[in-house]
PDB file of N, CA, C, O and CB in Angstrom:
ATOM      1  N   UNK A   1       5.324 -52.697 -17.487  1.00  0.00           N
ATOM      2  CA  UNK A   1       5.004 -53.871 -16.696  1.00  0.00           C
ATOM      3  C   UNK A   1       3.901 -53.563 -15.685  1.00  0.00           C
ATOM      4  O   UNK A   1       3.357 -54.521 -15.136  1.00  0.00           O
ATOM      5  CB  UNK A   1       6.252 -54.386 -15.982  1.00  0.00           C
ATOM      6  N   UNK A   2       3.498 -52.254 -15.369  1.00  0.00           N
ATOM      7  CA  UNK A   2       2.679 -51.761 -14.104  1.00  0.00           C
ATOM      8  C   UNK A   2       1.278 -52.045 -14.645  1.00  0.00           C
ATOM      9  O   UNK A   2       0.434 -52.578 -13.925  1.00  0.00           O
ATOM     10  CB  UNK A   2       2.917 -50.036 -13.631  1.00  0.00           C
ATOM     11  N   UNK A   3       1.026 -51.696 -15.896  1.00  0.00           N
ATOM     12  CA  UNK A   3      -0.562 -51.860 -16.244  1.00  0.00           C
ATOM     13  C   UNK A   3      -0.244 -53.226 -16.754  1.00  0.00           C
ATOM     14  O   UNK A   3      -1.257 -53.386 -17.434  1.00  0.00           O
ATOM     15  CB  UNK A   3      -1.409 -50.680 -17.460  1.00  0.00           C
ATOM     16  N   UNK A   4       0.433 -54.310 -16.908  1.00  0.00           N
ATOM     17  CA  UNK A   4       0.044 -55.423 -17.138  1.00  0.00           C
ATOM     18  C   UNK A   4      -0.284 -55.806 -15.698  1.00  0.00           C
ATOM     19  O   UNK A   4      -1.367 -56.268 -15.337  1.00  0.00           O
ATOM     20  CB  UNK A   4       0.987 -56.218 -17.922  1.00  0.00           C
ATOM     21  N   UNK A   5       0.714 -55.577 -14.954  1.00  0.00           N
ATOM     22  CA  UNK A   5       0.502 -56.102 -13.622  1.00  0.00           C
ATOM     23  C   UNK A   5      -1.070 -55.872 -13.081  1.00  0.00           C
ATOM     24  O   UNK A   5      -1.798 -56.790 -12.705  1.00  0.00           O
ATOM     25  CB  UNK A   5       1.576 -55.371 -12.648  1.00  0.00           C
ATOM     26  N   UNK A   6      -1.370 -54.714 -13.114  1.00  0.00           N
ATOM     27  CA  UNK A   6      -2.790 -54.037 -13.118  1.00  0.00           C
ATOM     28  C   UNK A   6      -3.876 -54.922 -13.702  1.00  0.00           C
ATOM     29  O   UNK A   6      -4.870 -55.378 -13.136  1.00  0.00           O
ATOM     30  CB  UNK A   6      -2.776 -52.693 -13.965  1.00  0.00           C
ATOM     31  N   UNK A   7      -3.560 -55.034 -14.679  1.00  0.00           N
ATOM     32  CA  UNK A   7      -4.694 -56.132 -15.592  1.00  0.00           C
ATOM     33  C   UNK A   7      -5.004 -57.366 -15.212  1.00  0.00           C
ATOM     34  O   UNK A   7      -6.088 -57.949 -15.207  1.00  0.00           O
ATOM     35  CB  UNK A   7      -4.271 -56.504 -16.933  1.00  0.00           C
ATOM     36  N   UNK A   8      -3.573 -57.820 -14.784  1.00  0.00           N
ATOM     37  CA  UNK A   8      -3.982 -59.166 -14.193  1.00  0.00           C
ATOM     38  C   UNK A   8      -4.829 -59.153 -12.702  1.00  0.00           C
ATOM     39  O   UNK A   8      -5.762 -59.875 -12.347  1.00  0.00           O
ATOM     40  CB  UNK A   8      -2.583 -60.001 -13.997  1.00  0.00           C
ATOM     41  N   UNK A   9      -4.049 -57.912 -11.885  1.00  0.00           N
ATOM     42  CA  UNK A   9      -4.787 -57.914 -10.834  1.00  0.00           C
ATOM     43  C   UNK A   9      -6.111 -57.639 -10.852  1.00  0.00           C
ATOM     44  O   UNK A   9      -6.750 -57.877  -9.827  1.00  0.00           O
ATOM     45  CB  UNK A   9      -4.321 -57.245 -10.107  1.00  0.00           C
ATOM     46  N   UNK A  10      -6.648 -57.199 -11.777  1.00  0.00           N
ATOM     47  CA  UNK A  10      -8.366 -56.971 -12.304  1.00  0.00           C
ATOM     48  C   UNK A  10      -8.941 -58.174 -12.925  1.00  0.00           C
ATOM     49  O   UNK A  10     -10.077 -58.579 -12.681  1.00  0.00           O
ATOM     50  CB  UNK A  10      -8.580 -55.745 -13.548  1.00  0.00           C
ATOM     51  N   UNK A  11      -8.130 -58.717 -13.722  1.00  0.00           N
ATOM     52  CA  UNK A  11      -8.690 -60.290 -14.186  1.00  0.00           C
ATOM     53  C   UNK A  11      -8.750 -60.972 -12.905  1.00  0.00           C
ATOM     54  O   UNK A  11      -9.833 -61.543 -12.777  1.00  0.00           O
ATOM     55  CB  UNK A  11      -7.617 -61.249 -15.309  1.00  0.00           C
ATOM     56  N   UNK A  12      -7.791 -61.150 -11.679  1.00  0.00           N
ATOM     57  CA  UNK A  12      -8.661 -62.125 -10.891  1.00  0.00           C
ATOM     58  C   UNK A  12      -9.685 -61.758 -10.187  1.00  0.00           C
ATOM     59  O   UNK A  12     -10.776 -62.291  -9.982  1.00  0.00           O
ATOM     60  CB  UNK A  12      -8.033 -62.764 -10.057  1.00  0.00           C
ATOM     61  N   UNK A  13      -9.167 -60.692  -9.803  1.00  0.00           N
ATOM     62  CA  UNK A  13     -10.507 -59.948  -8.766  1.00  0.00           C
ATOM     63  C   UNK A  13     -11.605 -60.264  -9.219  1.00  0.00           C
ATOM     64  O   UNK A  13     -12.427 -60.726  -8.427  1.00  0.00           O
ATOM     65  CB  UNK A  13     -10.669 -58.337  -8.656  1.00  0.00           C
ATOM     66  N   UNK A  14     -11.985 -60.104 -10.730  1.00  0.00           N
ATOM     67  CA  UNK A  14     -12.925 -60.835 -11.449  1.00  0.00           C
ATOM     68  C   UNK A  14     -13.783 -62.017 -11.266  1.00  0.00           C
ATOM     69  O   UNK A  14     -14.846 -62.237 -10.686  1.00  0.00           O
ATOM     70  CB  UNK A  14     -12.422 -61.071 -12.239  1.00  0.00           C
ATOM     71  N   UNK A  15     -12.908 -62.731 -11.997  1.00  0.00           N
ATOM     72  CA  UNK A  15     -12.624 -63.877 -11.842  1.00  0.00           C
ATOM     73  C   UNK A  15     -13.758 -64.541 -10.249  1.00  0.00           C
ATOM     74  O   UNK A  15     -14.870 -65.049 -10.109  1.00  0.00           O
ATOM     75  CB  UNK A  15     -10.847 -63.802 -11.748  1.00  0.00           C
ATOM     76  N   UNK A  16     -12.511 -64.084  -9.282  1.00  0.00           N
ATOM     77  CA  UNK A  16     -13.001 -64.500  -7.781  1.00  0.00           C
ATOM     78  C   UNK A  16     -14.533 -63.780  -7.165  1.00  0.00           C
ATOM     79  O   UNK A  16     -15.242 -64.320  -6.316  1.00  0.00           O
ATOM     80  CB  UNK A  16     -11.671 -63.962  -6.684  1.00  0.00           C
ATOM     81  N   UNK A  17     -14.805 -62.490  -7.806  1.00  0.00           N
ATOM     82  CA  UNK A  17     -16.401 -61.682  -7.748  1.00  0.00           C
ATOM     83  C   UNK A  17     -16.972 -62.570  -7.933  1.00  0.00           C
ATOM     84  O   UNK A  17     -17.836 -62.835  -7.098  1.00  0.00           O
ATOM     85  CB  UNK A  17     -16.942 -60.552  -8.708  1.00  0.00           C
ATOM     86  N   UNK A  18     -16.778 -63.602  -9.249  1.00  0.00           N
ATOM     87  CA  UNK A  18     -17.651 -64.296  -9.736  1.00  0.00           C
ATOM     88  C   UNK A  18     -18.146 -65.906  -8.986  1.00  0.00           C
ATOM     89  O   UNK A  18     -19.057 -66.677  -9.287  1.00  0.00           O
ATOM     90  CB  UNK A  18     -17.118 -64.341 -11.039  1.00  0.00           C
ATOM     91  N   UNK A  19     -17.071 -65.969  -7.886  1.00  0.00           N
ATOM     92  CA  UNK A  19     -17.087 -67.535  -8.159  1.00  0.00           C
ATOM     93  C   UNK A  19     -18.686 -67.535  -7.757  1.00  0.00           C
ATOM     94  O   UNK A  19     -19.610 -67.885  -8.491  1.00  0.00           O
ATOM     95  CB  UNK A  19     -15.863 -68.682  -7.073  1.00  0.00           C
ATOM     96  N   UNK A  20     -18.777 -67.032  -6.340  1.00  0.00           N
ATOM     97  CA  UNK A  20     -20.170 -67.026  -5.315  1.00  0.00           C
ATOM     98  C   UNK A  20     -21.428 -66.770  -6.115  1.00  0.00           C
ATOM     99  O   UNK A  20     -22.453 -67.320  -5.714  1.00  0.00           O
ATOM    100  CB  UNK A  20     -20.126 -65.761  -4.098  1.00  0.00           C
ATOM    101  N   UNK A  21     -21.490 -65.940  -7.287  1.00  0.00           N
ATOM    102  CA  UNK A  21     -23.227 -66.071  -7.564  1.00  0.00           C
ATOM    103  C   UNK A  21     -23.485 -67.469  -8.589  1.00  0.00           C
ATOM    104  O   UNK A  21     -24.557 -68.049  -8.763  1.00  0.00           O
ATOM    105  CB  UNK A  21     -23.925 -64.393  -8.563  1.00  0.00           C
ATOM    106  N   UNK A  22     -22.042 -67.826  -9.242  1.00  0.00           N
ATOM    107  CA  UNK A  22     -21.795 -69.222  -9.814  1.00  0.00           C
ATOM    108  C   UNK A  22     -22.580 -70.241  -9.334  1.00  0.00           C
ATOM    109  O   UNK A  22     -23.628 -70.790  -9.673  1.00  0.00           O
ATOM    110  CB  UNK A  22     -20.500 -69.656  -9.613  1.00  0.00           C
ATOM    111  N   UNK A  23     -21.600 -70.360  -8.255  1.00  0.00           N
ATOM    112  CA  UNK A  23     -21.680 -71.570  -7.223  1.00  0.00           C
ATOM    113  C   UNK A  23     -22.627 -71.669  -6.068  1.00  0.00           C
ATOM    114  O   UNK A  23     -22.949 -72.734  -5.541  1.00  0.00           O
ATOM    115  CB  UNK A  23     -20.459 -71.688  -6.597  1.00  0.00           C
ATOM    116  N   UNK A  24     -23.019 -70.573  -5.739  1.00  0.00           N
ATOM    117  CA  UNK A  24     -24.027 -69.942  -4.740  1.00  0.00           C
ATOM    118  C   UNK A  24     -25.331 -69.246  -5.117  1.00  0.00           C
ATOM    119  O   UNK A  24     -25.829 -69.343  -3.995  1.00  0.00           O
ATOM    120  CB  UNK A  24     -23.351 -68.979  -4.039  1.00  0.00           C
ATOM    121  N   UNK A  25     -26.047 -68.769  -5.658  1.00  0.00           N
ATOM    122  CA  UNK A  25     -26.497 -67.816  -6.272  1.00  0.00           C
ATOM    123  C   UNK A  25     -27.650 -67.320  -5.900  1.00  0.00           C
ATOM    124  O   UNK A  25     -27.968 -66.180  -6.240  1.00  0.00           O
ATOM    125  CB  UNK A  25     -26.513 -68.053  -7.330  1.00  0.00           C
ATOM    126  N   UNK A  26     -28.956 -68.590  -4.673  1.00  0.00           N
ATOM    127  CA  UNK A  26     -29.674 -68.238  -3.981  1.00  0.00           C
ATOM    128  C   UNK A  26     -29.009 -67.402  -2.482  1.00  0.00           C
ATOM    129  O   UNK A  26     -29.628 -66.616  -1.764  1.00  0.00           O
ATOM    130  CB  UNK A  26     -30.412 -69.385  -3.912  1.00  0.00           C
ATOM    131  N   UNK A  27     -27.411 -67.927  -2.302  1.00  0.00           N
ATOM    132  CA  UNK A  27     -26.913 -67.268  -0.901  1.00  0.00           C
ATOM    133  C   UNK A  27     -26.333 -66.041  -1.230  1.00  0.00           C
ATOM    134  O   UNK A  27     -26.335 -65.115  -0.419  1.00  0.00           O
ATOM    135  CB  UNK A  27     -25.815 -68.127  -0.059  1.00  0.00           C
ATOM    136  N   UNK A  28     -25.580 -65.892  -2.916  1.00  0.00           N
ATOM    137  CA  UNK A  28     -25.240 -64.246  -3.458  1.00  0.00           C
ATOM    138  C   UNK A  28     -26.483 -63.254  -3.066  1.00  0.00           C
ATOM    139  O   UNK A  28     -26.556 -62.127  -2.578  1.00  0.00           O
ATOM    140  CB  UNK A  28     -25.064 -64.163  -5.367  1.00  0.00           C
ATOM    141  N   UNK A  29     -27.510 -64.321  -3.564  1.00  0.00           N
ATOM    142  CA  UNK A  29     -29.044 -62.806  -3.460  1.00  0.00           C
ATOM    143  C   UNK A  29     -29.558 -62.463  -2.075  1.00  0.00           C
ATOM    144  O   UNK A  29     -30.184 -61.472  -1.697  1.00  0.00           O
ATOM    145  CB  UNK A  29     -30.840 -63.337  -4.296  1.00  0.00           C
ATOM    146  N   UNK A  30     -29.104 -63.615  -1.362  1.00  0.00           N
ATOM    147  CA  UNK A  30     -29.645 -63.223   0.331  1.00  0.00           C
ATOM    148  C   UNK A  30     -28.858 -62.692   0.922  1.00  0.00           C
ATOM    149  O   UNK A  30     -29.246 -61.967   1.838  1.00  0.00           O
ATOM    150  CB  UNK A  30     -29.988 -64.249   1.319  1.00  0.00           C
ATOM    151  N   UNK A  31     -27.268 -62.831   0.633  1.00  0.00           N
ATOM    152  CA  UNK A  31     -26.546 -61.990   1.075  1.00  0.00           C
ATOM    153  C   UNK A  31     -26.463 -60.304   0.451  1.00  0.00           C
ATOM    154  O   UNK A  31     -25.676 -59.538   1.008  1.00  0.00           O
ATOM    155  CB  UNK A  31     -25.440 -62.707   0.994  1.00  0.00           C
ATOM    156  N   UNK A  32     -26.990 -59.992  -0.272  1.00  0.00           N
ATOM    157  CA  UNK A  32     -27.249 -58.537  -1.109  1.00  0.00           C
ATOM    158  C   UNK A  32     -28.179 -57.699  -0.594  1.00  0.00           C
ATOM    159  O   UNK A  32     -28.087 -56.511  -0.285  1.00  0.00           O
ATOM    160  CB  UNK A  32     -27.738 -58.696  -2.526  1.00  0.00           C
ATOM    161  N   UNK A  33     -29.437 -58.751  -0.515  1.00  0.00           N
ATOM    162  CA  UNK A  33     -30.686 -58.635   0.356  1.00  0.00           C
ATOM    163  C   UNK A  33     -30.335 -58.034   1.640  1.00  0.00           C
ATOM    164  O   UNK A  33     -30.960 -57.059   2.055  1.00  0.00           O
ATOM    165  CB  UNK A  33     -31.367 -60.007   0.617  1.00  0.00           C
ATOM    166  N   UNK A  34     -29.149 -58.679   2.447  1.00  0.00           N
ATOM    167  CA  UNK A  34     -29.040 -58.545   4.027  1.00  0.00           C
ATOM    168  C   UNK A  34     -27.964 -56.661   4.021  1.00  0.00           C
ATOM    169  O   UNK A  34     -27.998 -55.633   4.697  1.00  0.00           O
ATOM    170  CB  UNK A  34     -27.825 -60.478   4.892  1.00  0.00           C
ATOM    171  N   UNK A  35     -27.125 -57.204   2.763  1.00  0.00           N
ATOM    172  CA  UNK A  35     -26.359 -56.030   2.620  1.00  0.00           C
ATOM    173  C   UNK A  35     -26.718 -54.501   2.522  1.00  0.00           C
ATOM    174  O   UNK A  35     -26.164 -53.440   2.809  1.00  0.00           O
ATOM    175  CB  UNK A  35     -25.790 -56.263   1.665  1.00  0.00           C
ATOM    176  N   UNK A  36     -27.977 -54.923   1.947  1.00  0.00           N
ATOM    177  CA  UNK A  36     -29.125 -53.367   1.470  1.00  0.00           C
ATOM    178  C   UNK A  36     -29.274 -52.743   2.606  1.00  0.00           C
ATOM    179  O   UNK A  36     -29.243 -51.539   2.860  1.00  0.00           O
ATOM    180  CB  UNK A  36     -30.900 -53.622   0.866  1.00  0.00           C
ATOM    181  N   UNK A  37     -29.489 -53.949   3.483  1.00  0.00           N
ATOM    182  CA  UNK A  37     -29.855 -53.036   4.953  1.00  0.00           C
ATOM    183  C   UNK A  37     -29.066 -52.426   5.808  1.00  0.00           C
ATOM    184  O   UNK A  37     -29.506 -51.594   6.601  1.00  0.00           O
ATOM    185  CB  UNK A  37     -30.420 -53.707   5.877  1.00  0.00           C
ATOM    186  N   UNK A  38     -27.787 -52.772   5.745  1.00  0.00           N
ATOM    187  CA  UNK A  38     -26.869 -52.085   6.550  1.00  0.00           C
ATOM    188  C   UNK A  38     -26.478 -50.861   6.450  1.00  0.00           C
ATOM    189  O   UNK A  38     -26.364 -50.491   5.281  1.00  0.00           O
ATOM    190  CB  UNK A  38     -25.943 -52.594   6.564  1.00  0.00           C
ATOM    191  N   UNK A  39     -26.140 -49.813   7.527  1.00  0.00           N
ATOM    192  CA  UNK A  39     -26.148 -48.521   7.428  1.00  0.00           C
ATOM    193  C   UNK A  39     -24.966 -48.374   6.854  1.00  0.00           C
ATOM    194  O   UNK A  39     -24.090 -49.024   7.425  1.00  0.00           O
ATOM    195  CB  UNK A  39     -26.368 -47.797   8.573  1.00  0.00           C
ATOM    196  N   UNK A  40     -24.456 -47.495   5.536  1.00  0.00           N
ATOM    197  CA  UNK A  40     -23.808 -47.042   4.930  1.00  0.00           C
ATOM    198  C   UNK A  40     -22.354 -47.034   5.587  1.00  0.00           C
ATOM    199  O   UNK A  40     -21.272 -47.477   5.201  1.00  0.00           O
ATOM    200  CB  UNK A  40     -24.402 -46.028   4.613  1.00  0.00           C
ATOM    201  N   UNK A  41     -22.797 -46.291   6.839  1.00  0.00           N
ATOM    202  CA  UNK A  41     -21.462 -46.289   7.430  1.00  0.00           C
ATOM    203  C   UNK A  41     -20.752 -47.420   7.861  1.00  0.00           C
ATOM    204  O   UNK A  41     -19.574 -47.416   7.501  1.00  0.00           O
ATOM    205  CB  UNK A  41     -21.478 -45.586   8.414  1.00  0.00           C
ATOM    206  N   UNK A  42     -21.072 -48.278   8.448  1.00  0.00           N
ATOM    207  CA  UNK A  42     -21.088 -49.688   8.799  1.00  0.00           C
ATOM    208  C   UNK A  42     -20.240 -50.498   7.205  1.00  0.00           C
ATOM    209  O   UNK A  42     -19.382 -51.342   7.461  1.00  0.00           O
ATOM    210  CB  UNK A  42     -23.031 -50.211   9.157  1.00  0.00           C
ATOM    211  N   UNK A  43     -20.471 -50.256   5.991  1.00  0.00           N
ATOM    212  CA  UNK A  43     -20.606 -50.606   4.677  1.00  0.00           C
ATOM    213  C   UNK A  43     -19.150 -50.155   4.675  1.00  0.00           C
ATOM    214  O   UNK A  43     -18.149 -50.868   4.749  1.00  0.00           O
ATOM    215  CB  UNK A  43     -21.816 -49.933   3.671  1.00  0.00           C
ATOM    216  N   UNK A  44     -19.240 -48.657   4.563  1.00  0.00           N
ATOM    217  CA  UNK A  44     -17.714 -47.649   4.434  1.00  0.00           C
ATOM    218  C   UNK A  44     -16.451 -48.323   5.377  1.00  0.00           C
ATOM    219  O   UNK A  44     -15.323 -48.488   4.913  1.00  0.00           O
ATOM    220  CB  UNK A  44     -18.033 -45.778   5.193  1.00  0.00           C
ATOM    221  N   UNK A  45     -16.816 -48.669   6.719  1.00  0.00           N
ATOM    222  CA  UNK A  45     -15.765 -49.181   7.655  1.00  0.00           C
ATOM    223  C   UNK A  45     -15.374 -50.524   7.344  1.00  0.00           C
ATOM    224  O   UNK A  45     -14.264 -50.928   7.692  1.00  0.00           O
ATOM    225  CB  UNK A  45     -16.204 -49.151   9.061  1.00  0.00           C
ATOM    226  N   UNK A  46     -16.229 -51.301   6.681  1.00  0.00           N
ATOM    227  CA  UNK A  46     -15.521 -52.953   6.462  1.00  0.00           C
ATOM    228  C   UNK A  46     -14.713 -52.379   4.935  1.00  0.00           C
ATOM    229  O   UNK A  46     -13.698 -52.897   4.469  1.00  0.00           O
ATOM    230  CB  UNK A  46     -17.100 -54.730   6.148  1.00  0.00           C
ATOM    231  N   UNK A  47     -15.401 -51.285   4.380  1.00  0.00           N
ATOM    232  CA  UNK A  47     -14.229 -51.477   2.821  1.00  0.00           C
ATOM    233  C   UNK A  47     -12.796 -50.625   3.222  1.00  0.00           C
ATOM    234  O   UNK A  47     -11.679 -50.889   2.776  1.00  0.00           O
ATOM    235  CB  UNK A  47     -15.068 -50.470   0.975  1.00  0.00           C
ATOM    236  N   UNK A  48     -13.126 -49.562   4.159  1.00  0.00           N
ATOM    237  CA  UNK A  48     -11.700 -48.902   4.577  1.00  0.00           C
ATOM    238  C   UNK A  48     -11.372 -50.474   5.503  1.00  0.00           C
ATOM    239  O   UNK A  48     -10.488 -50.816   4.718  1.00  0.00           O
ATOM    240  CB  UNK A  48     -11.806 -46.988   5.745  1.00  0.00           C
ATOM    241  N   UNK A  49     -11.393 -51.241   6.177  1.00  0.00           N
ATOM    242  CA  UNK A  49     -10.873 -52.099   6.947  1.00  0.00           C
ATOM    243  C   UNK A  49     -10.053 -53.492   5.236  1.00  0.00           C
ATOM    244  O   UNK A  49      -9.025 -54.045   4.845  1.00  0.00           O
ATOM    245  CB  UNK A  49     -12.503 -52.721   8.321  1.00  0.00           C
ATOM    246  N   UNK A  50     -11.225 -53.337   4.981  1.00  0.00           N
ATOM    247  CA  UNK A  50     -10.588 -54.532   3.595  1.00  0.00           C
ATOM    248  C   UNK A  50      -9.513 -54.136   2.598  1.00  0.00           C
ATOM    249  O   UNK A  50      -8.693 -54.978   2.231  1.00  0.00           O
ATOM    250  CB  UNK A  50     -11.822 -54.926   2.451  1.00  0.00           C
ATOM    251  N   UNK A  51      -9.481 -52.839   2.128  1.00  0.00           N
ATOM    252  CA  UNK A  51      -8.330 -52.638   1.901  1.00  0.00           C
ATOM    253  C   UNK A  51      -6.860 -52.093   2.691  1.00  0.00           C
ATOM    254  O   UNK A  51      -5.732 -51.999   2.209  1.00  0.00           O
ATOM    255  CB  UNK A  51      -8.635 -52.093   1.152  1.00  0.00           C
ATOM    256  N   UNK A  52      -7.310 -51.799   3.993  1.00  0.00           N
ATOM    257  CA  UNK A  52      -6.316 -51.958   4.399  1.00  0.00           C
ATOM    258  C   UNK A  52      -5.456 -52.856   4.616  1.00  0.00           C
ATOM    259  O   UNK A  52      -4.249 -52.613   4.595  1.00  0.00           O
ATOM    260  CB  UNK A  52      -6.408 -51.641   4.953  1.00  0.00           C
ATOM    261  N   UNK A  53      -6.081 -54.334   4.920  1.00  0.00           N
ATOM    262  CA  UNK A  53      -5.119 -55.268   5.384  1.00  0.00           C
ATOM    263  C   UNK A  53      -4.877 -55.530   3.673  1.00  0.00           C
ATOM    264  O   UNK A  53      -3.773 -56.042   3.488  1.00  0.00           O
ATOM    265  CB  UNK A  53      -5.706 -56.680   6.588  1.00  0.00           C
ATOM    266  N   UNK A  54      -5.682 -55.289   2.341  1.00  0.00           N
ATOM    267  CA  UNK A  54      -4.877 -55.540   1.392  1.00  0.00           C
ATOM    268  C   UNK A  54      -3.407 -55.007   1.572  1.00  0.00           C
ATOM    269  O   UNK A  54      -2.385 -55.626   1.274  1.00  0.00           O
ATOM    270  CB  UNK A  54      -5.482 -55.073   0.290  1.00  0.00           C
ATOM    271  N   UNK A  55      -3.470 -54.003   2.004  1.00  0.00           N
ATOM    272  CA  UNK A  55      -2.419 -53.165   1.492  1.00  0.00           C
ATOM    273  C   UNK A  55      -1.480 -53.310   2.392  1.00  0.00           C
ATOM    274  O   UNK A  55      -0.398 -52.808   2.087  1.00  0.00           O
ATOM    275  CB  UNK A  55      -2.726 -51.780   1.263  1.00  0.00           C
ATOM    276  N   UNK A  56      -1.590 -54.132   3.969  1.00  0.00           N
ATOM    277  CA  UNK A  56      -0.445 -54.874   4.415  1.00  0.00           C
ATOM    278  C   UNK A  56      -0.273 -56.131   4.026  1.00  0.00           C
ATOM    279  O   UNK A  56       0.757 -56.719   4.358  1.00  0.00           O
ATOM    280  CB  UNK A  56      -0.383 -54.920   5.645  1.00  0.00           C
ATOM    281  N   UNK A  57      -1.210 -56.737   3.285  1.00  0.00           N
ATOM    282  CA  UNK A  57      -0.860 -57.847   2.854  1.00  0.00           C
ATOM    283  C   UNK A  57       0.207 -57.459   1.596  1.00  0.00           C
ATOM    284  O   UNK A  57       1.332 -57.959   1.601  1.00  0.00           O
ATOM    285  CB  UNK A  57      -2.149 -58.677   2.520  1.00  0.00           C
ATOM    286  N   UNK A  58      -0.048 -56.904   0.947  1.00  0.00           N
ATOM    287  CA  UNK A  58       0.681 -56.098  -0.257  1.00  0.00           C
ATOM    288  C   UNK A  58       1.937 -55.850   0.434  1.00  0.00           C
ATOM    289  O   UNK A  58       2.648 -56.843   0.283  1.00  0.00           O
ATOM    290  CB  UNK A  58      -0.083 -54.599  -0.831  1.00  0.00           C
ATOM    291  N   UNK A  59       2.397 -55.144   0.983  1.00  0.00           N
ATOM    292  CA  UNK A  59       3.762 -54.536   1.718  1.00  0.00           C
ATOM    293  C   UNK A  59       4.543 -56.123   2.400  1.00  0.00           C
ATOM    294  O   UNK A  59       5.717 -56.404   2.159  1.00  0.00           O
ATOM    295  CB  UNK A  59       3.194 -53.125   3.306  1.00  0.00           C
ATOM    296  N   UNK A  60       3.531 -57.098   3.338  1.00  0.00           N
ATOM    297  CA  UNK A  60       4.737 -58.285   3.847  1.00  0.00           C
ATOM    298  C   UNK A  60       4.535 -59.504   2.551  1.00  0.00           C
ATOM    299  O   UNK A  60       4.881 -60.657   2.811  1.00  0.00           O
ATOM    300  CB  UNK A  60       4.273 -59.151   5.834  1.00  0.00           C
ATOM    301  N   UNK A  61       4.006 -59.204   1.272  1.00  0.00           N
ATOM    302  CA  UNK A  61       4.097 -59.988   0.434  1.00  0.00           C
ATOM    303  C   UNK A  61       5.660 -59.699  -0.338  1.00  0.00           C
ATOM    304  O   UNK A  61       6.338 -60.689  -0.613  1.00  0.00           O
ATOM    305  CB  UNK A  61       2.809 -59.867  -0.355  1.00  0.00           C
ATOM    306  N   UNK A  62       6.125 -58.476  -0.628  1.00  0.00           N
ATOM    307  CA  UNK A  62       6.833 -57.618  -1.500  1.00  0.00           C
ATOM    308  C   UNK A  62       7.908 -56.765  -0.260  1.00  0.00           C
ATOM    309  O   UNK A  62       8.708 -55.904  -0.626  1.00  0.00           O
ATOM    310  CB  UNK A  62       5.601 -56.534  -2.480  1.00  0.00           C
TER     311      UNK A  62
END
């Protein structure tokens, strides 16, 4: 059940990557544009910050 569970959680993640260059696609490229420029580290601290609250969201979901 763990790698189905897995799969699905990769199908939406998907899924949701996609909606913004869909629906958005001149604001996907300006936002990429703006992203290039930010210092790495700056980059590293919002993805350690984003999965963290996944992962309390994960724990008071379950």
């Amino acid at each position: 059940m763990l790698i189905a569970d897995l799969m699905t959680a990769f199908a939406l993640l998907l899924i949701i990557e996609g909606l913004l260059p869909v629906i958005a696609p001149q604001f996907w490229q300006k936002t990429m544009r703006d992203l290039a420029r930010v210092h790495p580290k700056t980059i590293r601290i919002g993805g350690i910050v984003s999965m963290l609250a996944g992962a309390f969201l994960l724990q008071f979901l379950h």
